[in-house]
N, C-alpha and C positions, 0 to 999 in steps of 0.2 A: 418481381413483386413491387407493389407501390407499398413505403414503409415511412410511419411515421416513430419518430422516435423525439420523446417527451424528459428533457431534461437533459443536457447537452454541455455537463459536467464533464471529469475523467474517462468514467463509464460512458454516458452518451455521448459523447462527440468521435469518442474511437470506434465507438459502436458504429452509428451513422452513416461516418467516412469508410468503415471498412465496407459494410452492407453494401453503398454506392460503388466500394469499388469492385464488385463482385457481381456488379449488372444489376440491383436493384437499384430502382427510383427513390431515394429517399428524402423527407425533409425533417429537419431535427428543429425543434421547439422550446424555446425557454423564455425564460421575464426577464433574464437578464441582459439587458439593452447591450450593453458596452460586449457582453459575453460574446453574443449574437451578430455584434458588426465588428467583430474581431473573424470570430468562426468565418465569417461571409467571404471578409478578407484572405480567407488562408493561412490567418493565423491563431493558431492553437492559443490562447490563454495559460499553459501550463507545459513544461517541458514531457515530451514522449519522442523515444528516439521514429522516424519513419512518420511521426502523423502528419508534418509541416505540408512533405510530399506526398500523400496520401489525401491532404485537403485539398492541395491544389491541382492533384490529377482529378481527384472526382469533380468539383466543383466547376472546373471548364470541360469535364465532359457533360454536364448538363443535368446527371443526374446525383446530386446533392446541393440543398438549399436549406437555407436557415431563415427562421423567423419568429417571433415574437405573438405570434398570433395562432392561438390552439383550433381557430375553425380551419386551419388547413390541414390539419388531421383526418379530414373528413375523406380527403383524396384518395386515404389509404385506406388497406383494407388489413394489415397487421401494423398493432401499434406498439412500443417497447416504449414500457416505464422504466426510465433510467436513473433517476433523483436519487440523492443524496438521504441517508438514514444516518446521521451524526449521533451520537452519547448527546443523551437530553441532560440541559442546563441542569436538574435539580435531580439527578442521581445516575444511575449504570443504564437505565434501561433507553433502548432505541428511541428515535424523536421522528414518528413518522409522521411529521405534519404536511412533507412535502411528498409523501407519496399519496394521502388524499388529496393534496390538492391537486395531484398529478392527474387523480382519477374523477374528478369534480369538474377540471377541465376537459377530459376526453367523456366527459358522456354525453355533450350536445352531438359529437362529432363520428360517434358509434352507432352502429344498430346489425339488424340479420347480417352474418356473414363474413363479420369483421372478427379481429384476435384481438385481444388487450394479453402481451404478455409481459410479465412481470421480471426484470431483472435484478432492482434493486434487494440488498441483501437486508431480509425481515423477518424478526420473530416469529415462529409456527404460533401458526393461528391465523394470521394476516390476510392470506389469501382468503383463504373462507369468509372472512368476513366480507371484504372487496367483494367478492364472486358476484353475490346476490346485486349487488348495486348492477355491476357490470352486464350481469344476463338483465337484467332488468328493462336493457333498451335491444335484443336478442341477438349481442354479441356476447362473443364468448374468453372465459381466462384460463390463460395459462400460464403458471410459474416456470421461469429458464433461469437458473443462478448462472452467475456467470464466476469466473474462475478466473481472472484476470490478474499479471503479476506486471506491477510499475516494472518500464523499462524494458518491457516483452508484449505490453498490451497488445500492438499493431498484431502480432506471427500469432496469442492469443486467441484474438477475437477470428483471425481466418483460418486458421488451423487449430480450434481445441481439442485438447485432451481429448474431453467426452462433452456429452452433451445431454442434459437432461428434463422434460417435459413432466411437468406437474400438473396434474389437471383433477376437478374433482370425481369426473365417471369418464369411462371410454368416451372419446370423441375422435372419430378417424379424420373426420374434417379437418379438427385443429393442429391434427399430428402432420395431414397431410402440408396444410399452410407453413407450418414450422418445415420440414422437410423441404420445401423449398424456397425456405430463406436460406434453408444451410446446408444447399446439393452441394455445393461446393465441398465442405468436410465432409458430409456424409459418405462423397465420393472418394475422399480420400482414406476411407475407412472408421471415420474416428465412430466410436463407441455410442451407442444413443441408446437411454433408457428414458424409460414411462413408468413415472411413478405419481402418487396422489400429491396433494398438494402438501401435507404436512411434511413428507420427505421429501418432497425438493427443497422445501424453505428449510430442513438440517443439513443439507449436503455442503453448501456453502459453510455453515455456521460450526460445523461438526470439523470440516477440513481444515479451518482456520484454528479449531481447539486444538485439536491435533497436532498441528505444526507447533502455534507456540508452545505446548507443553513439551514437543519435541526440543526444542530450543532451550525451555526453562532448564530439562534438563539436565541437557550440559554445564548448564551454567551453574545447576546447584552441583556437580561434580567439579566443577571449576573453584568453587567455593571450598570444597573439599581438597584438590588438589593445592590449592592456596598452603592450607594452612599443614598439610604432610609433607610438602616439597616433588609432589607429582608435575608431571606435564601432560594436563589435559586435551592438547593435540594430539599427544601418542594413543593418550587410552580412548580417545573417539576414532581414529583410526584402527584401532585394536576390534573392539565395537563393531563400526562401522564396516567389518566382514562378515559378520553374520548377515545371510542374505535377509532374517528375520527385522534385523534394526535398519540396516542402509545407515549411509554415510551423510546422505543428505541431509542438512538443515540439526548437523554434530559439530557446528562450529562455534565454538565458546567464544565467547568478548560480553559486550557492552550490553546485550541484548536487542529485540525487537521496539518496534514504532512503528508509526503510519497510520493512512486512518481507516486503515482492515482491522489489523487482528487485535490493538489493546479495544479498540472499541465492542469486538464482536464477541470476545471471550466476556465482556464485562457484559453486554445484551443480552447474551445466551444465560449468563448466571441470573441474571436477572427476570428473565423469561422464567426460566425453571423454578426460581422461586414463587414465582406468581400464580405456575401451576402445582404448588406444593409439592416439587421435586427436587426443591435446591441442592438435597443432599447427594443428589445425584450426580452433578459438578462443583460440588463445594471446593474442590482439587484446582478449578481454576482461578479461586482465588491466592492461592499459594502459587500459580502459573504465573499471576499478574506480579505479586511480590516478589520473587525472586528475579523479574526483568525488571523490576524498578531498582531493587539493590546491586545488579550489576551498574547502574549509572552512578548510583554513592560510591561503588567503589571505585570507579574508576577516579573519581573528585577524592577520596582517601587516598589513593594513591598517590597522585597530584599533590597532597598536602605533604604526604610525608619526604616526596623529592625534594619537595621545596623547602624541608626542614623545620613543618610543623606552620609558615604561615606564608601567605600569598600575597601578603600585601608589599603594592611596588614594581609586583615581579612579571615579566612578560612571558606568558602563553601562549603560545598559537595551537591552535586547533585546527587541526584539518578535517573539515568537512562538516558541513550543519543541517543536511537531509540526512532521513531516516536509512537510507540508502543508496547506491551508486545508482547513474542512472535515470535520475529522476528529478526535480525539483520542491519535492512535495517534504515540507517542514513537522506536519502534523507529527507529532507525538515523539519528536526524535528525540532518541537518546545523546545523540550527538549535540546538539541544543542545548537542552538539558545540562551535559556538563558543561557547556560554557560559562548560561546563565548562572550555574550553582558556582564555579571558580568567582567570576566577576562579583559574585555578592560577598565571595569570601576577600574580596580585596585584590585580584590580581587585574593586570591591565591584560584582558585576551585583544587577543588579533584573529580572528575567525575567516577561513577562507572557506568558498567549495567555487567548483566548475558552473554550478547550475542553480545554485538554491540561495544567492545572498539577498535578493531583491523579496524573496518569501521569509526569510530568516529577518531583516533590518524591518520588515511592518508589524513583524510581532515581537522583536526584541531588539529597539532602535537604540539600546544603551549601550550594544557591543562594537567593540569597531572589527570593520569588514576590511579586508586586504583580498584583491579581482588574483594579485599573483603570487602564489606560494612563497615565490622569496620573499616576496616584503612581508607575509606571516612569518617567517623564518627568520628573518635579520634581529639581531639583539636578542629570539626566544632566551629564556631562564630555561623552558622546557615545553616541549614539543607534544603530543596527543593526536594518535591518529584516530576518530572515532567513525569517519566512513571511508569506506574502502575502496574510493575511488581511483581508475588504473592510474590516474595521473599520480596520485600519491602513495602507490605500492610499488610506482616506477622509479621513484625518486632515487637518484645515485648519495649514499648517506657518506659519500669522500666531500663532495661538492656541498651539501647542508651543511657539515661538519665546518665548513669555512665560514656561515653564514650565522651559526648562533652561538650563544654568550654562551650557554652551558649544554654538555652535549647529551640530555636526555632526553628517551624516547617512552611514551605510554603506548603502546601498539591495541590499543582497543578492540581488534577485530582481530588479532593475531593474522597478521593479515601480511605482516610482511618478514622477509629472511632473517631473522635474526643473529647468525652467523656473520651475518656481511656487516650489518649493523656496528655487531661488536669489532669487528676486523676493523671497522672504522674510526673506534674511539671512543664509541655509542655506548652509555648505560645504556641496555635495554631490559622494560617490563614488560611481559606481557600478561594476558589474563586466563591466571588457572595455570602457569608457569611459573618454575623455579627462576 
């Protein structure tokens, strides 16, 4: 297939590259100059384990190219909106400016025969409205969510789960175009459903509510375990055999970030209320607050090691992406409590493997340390908030040499606590005795 792919972000450039690397011709499209001769280069703009070598095997096999100019869209004959849908400046609801403009720029470059399929993740309703522009020049739309998890995107986008085609009436056509952009999975069995346009554009939005309130969950058990003297890893574990709950995504800490799910639970509430159904997920707004109060608490606890005040006192934090794995700073909780310590007065020392150079442009007031031990040296007290292998590998005989006072905040409950302690180690963790 010849594939044009519009917006060449997270989502589009792994898109793109993987498409290329599965035999399609593709060329992926964006305004952003520096983005675009970076991509060209082989190099990713944004840390993804696997896309480095994914750029550079497609890109000298001839089929993947990048540019700056939306009339080469024309070449193709399936085109994938991929742009960014951010929390608009003045409230909860999505900012799709960049997905018309996506669609503003492919309709010189469309007509009979061509797909515009939709992947970026967007309010119900959105498609519909698009459609009519899109058929207008006698190509046709189809909504595809995509399902993508930082740090897995690459095995993601060529092996997913499932696969789902939103379209607004039977079109065998379009089904069949999408089928072989994705013989490859399909082949591999994965799951394809065809549904209308309004339930694709939930599937995305519905699975992201889901998970964080999965999440919140625990955390308001954690909250509760807190203040009884539970340990909240047993009773998720406990839980977490009923084949009904699953274990998955039952691990209490600091909570969620990034810029999927705080954005997409607050879109979706916002959605709903616009179609006067707020009260239908009014729940995720107590979803949102109980993942923000896990990051107070982890900065309360922080205070009261430090015996009520911070000032003076050195911190190190491990880790400033919202996740291991990845480089992506948006909405991190991990962040989060640095900035909140640092304003209380404390001198942090903020490490991670992959995220300091996105961490220092939006919060140039902390100091960074490239290697764990120098976060380590002289700590008052220590904060693990992502749970990267590098620092759940950490031997706590060897730190225990390296800082002033030997506390641990295990934010992700993330590491042996036993050993910890065997070491010398106050250890807290969260939703533990």
């Amino acid at each position: 297939m010849r594939i044009s792919v519009t917006g060449c972000g997270y989502l589009g450039a792994v898109h793109a590259a993987a498409m290329a690397q599965l035999g399609h011709d593709v060329i992926g499209i964006d305004v952003d100059v520096h983005k675009i001769d970076r991509l060209a280069a082989g190099e990713p703009p944004f840390f993804e384990p696997g896309l480095p070598e994914l750029l550079t095997e497609s890109i000298a096999s001839g089929r993947l190219r990048f540019t700056t100019d939306p009339a080469a869209a024309a070449a193709a004959t399936a085109h994938f909106i991929a742009v960014g849908t951010p929390q608009a400046s003045d409230g909860n609801a999505a900012d799709l400016r960049y997905v018309d403009a996506a669609v503003d720029a492919l309709l010189p470059a469309i007509g009979p025969g061509h797909v515009v399929v939709g992947k970026s993740t967007v309010p119900v309703g959105t498609a519909a409205r698009l459609a009519e522009r899109i058929q207008s020049t006698g190509a046709r739309l189809v909504w595809n969510p995509e399902f993508l998890r930082e740090g897995y995107a690459v095995r993601d986008t060529v092996e997913p789960d499932r696969l789902v085609y939103g379209m607004e009436a039977a079109d065998e056509a379009s089904v069949a175009v999408l089928d072989e952009v994705y013989a490859h999975a399909i082949g591999l069995g994965t799951p394809r459903m065809i549904t209308d346009f309004a339930t694709a554009e939930l599937v995305k939005v519905a699975a992201n509510a889901f998970l964080a309130t999965k999440i919140s969950f625990i955390n308001a058990m954690a909250e509760i375990a807190e203040v009884v003297g539970a340990d909240v890893t047993q009773l998720a574990d406990a839980i977490g055999h009923d084949p009904r709950i699953g274990r998955r995504f039952l691990n209490a800490g600091v909570g969620f970030g990034g810029g999927c799910l705080p954005k997409d639970i607050r879109a979706f509430t916002a959605r709903a209320e616009e179609l006067g159904r707020g009260e239908a997920v009014a729940f995720l707004k107590e979803v949102d607050n109980i993942n923000l109060r896990r990051r107070r608490r982890v900065v309360d606890l922080a205070m009261a090691e430090l015996g009520g005040s911070a000032v003076g006192r050195k911190v190190a934090v491990l880790g400033v992406t919202f996740k291991p794995h990845s480089d992506d700073v948006r909405d991190s909780p991990a962040l989060d409590v640095a900035v909140a310590l640092k304003g209380l007065g404390a001198e942090v020392v903020a490490t991670d493997p992959k995220g300091i150079a996105n961490a220092r442009a939006r919060h140039p007031q902390l100091e960074y340390a490239e290697a764990v031990e120098e976060a380590l040296r002289g700590a008052d007290l220590v904060i693990l908030v992502t749970e990267w292998p590098e620092y759940t590998a950490i031997d706590p005989v060897a730190a225990r040499g390296l800082v002033a006072g030997a506390t641990i905040i295990d934010g992700r409950n993330a590491l042996d606590r036993d050993d910890w302690v065997a070491a010398g180690w106050r250890y807290r963790g969260m939703g533990r005795s």
